[in-house]
SEVEXLO-540870 format. One record per atom (N, C-alpha, C, O, CB): residue number from 1; chain; x, y, z. Coordinates in Angstrom, 2 decimals. Glycine has a CB too. Layout:
residues N
[node NUM,'A',[X,Y,Z]],
...
***
This chain:
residues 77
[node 1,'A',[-92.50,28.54,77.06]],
[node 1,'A',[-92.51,27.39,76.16]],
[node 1,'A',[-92.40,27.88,74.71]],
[node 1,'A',[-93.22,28.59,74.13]],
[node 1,'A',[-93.80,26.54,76.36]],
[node 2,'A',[-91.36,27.43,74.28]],
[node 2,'A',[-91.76,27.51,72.86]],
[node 2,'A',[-92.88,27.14,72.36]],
[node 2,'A',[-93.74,26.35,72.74]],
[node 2,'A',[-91.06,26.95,72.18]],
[node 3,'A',[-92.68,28.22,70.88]],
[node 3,'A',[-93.88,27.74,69.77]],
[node 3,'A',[-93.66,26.95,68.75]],
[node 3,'A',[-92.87,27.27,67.87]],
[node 3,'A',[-94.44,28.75,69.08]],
[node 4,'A',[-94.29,25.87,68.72]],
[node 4,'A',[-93.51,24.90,67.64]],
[node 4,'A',[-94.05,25.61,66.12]],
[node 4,'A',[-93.52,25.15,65.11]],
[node 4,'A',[-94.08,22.93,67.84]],
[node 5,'A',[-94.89,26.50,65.96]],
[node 5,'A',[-94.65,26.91,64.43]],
[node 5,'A',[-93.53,27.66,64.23]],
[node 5,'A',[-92.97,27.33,63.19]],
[node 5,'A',[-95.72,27.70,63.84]],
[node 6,'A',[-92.97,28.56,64.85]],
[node 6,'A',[-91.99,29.04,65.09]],
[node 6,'A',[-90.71,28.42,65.11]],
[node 6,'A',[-89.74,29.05,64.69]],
[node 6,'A',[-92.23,29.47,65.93]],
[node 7,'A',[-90.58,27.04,65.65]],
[node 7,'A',[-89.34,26.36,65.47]],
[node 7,'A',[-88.78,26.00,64.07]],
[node 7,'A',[-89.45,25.99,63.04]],
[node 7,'A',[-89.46,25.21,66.16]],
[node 8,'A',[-87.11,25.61,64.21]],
[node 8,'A',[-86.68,25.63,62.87]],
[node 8,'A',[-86.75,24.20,63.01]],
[node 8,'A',[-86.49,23.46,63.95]],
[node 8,'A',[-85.28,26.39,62.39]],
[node 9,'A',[-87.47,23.85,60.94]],
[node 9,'A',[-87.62,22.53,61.22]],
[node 9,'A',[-86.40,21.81,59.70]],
[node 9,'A',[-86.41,20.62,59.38]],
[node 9,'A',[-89.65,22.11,61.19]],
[node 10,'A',[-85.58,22.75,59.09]],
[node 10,'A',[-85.16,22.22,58.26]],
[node 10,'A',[-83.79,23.55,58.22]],
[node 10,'A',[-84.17,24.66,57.85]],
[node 10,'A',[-86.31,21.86,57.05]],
[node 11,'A',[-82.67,23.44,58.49]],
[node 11,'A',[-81.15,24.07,58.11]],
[node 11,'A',[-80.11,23.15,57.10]],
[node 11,'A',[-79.61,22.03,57.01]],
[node 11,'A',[-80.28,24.25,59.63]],
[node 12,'A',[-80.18,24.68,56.31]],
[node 12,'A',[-78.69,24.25,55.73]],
[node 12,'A',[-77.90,24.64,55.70]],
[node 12,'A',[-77.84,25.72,55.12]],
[node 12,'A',[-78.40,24.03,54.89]],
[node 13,'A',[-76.64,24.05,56.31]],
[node 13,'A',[-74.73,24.97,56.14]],
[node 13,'A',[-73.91,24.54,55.24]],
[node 13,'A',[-73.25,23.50,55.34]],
[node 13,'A',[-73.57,24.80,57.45]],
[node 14,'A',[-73.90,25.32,54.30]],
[node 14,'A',[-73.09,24.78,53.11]],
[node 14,'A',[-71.62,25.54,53.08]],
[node 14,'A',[-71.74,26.75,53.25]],
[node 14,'A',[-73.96,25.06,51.64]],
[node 15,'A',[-70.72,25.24,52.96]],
[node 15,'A',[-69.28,25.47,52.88]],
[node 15,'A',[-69.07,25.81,51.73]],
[node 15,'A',[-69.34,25.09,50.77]],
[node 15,'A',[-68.43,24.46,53.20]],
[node 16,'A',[-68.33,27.45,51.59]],
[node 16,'A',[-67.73,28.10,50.57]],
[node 16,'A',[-66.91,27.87,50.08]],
[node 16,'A',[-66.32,27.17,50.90]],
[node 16,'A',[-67.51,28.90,50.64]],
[node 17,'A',[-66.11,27.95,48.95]],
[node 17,'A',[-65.02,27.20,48.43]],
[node 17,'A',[-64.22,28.36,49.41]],
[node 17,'A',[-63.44,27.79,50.17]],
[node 17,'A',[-64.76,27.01,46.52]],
[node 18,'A',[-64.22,29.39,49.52]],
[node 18,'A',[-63.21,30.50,50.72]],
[node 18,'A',[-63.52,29.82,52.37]],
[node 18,'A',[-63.30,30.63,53.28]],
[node 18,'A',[-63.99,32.68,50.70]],
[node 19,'A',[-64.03,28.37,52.80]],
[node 19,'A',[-64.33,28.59,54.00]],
[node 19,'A',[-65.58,29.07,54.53]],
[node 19,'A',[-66.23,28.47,55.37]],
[node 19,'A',[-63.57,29.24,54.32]],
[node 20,'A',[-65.86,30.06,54.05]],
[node 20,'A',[-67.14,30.25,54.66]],
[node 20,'A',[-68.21,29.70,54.42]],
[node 20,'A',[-68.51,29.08,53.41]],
[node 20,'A',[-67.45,31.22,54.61]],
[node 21,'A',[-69.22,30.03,55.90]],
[node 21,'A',[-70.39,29.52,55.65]],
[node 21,'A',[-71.49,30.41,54.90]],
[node 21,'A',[-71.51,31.64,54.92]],
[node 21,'A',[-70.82,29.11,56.85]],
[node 22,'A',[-72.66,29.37,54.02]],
[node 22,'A',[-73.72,29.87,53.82]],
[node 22,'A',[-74.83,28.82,54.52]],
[node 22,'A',[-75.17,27.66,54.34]],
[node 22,'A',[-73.80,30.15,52.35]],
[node 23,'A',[-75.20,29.88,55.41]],
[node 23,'A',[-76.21,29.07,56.32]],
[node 23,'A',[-78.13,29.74,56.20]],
[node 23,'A',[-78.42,30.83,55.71]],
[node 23,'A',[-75.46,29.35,58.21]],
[node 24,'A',[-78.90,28.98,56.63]],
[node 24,'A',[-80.02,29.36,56.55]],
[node 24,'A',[-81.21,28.07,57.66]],
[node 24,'A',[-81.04,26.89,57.93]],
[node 24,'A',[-80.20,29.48,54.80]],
[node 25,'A',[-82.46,29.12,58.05]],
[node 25,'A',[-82.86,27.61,58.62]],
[node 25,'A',[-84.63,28.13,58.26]],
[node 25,'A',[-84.96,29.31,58.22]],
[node 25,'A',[-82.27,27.15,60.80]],
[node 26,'A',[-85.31,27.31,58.10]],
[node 26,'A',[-86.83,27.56,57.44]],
[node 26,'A',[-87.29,27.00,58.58]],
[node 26,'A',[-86.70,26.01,59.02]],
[node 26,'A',[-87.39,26.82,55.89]],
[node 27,'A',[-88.45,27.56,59.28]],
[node 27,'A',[-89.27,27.08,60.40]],
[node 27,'A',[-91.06,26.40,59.87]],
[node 27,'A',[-91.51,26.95,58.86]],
[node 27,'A',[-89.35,28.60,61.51]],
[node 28,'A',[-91.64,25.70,60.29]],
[node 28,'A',[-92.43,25.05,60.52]],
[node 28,'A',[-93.80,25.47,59.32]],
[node 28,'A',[-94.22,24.78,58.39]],
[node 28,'A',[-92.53,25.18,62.00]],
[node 29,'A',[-94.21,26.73,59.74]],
[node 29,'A',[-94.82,27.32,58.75]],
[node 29,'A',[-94.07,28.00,57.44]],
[node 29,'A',[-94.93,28.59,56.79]],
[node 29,'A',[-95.52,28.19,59.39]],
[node 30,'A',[-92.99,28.11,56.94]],
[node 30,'A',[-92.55,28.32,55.43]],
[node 30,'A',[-92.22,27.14,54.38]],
[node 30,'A',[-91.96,25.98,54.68]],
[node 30,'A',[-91.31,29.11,55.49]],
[node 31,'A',[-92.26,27.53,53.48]],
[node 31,'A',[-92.47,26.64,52.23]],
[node 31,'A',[-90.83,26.30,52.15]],
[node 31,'A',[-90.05,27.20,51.85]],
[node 31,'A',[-93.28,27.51,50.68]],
[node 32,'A',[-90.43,25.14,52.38]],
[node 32,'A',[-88.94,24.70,52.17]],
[node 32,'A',[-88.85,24.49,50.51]],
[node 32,'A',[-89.59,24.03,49.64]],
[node 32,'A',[-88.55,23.13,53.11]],
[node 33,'A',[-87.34,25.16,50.58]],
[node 33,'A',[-87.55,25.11,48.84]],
[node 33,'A',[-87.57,23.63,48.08]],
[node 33,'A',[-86.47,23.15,48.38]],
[node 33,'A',[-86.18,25.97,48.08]],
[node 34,'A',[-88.09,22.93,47.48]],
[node 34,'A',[-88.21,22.07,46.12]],
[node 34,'A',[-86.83,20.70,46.23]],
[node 34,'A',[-86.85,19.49,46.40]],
[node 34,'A',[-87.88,23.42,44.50]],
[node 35,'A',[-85.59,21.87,45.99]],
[node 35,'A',[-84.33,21.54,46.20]],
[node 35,'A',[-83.53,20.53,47.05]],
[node 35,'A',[-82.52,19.84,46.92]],
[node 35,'A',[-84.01,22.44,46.45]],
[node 36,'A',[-84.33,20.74,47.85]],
[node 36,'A',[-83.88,20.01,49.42]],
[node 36,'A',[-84.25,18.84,49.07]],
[node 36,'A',[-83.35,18.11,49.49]],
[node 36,'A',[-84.65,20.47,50.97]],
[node 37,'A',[-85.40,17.89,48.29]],
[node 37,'A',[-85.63,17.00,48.53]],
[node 37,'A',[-84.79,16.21,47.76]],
[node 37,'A',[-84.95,14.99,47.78]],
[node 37,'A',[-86.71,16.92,48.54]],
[node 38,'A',[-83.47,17.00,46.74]],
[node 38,'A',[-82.63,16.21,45.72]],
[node 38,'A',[-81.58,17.52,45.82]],
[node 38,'A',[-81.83,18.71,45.69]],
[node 38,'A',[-83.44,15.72,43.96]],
[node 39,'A',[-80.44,16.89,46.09]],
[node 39,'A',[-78.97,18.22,46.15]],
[node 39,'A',[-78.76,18.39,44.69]],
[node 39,'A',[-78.54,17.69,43.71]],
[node 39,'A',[-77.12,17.64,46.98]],
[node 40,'A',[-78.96,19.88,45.07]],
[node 40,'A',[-78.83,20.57,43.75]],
[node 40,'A',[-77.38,20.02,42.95]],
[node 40,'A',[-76.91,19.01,43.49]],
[node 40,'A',[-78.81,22.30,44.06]],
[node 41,'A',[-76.77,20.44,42.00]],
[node 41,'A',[-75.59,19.92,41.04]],
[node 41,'A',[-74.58,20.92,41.96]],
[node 41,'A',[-73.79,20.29,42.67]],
[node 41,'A',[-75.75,20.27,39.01]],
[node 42,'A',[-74.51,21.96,42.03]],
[node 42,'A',[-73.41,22.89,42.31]],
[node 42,'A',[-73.25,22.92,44.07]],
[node 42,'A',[-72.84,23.90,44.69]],
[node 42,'A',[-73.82,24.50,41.61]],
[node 43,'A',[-73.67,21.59,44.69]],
[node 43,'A',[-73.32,20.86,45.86]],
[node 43,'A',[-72.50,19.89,45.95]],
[node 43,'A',[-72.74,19.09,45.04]],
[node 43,'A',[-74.19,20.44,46.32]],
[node 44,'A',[-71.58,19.52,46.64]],
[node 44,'A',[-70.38,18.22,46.86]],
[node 44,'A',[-70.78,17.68,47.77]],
[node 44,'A',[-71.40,18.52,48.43]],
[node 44,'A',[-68.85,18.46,47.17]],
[node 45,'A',[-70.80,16.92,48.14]],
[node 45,'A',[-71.09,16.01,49.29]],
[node 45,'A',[-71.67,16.30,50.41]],
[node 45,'A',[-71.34,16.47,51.58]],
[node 45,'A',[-70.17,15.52,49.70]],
[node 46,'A',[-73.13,16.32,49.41]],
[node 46,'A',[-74.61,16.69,50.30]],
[node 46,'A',[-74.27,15.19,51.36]],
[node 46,'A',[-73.76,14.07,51.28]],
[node 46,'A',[-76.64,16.63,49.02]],
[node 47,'A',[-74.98,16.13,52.39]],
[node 47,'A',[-75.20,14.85,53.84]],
[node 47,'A',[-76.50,15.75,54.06]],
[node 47,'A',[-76.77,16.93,53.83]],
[node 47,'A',[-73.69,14.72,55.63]],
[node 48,'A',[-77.24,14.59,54.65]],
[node 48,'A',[-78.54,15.07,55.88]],
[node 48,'A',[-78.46,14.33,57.11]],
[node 48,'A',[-78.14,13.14,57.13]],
[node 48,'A',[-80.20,14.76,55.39]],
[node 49,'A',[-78.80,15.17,58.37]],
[node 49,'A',[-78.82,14.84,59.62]],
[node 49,'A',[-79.67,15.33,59.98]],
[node 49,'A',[-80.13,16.30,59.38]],
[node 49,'A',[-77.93,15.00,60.31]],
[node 50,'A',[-80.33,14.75,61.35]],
[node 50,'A',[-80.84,14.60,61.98]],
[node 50,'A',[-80.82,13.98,63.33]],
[node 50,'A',[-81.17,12.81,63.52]],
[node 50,'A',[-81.26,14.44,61.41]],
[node 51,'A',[-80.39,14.79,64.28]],
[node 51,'A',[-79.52,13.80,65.50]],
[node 51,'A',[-80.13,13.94,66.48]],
[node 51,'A',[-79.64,13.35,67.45]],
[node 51,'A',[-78.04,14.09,65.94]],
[node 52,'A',[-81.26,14.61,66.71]],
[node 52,'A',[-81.94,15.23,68.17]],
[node 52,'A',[-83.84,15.10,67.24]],
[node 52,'A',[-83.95,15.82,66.24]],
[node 52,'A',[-81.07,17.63,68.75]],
[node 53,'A',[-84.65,14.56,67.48]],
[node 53,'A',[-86.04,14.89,66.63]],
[node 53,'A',[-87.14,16.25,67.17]],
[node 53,'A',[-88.32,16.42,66.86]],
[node 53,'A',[-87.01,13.35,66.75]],
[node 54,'A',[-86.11,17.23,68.21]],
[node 54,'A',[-86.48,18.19,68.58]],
[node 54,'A',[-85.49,19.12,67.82]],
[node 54,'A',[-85.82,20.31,67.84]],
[node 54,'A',[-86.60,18.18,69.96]],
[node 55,'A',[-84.28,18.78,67.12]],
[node 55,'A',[-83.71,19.62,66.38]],
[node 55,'A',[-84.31,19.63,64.54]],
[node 55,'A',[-85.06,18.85,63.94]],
[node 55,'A',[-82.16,19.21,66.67]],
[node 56,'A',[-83.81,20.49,64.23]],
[node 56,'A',[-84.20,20.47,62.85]],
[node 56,'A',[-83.50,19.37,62.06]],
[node 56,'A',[-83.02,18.50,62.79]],
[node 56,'A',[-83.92,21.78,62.23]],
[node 57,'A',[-83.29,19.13,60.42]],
[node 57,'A',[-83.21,18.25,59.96]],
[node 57,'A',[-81.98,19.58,58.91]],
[node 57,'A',[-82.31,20.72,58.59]],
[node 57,'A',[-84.73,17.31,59.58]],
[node 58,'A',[-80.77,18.99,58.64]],
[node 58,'A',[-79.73,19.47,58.43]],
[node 58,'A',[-78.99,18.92,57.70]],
[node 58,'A',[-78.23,17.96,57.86]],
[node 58,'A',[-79.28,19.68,59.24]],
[node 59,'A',[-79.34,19.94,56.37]],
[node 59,'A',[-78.18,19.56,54.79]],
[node 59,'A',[-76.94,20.53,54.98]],
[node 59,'A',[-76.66,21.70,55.23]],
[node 59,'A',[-79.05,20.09,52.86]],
[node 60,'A',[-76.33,19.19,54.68]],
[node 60,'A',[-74.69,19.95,54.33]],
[node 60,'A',[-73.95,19.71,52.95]],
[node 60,'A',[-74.43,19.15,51.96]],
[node 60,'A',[-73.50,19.34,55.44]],
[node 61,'A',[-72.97,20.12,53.03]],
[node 61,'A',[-71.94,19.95,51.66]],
[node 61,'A',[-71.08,21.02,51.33]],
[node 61,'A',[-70.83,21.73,52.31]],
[node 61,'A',[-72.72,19.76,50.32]],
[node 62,'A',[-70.55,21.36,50.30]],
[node 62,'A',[-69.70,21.87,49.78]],
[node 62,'A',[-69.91,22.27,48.51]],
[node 62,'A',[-69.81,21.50,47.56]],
[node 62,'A',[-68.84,21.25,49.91]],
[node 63,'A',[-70.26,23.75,48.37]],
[node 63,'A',[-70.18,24.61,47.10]],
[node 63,'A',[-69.09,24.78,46.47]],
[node 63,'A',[-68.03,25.34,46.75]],
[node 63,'A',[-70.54,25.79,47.25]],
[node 64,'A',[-69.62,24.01,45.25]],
[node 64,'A',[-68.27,23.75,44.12]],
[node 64,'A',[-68.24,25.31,43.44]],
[node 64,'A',[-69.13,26.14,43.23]],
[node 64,'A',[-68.65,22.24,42.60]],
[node 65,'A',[-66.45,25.28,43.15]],
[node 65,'A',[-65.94,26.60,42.94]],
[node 65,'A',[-66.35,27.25,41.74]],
[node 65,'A',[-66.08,26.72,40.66]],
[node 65,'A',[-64.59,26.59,42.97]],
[node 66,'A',[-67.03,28.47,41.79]],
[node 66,'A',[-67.47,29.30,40.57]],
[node 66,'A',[-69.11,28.95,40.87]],
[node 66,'A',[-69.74,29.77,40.20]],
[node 66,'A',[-66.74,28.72,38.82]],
[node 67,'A',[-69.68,28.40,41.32]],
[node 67,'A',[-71.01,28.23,41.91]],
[node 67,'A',[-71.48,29.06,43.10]],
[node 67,'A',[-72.21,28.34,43.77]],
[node 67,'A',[-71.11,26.93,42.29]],
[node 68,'A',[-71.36,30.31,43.66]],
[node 68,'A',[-71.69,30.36,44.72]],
[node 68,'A',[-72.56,31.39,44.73]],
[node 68,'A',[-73.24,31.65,45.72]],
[node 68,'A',[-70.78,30.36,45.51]],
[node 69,'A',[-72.62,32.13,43.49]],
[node 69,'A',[-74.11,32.98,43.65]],
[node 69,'A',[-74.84,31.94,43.07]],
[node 69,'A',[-75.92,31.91,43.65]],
[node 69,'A',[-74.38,34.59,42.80]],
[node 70,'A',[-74.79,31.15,42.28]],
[node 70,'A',[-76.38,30.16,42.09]],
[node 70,'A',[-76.51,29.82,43.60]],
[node 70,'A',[-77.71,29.82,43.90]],
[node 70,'A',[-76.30,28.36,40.94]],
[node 71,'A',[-75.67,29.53,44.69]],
[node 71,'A',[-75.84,28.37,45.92]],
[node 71,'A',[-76.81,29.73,46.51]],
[node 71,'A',[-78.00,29.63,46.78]],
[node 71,'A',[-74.04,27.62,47.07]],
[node 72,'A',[-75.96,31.03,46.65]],
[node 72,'A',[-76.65,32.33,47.29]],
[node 72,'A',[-77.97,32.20,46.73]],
[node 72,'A',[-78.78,31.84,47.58]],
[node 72,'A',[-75.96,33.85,46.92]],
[node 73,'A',[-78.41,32.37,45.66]],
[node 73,'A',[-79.21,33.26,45.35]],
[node 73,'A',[-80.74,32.01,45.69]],
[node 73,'A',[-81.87,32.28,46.08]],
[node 73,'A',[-78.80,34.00,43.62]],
[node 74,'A',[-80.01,30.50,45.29]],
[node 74,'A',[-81.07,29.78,46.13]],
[node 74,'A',[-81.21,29.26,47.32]],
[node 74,'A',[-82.35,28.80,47.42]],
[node 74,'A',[-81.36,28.97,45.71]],
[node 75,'A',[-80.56,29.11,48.33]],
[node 75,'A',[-80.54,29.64,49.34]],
[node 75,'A',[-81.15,30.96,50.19]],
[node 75,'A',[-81.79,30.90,51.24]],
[node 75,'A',[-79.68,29.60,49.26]],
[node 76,'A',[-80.88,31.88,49.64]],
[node 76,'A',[-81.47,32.86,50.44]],
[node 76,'A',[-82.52,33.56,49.83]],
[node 76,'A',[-83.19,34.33,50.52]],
[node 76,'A',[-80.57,33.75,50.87]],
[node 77,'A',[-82.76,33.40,48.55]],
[node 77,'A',[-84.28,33.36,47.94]],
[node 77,'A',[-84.31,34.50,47.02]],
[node 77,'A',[-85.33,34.75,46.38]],
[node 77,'A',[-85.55,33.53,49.09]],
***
């Protein structure tokens, strides 16, 4: 059985202006950053989902071009 502190309760996949992803997922016991609760500026068309209430809760969008070490550096901390 899983451990629900252990589960991920909040991911985000944000799209590189090259395509790629910057992904990340914070589980149950860590401090979700601040950010999440308002899309940062150097995001395009933040979405949140939530499609399963055993899955996590999942921001998306699109990192506007020349932004992507601010998106890195908050993102991955």
């Amino acid at each position: 059985m899983e451990d629900p502190r252990t589960r991920p309760v909040l991911a985000v996949r944000f799209e590189l202006p090259d395509g790629s992803l910057l992904e990340r997922q914070w589980s149950y016991g860590e401090q979700t950053p601040a950010w999440t609760k308002a899309p940062p500026d150097w995001l395009e068309n933040p979405q949140r989902s939530w499609p399963h209430p055993q899955d996590p809760i999942t921001l998306t969008g699109r990192v506007k071009e020349g932004r992507e070490a601010e998106a890195f550096q908050v993102v991955r901390g």
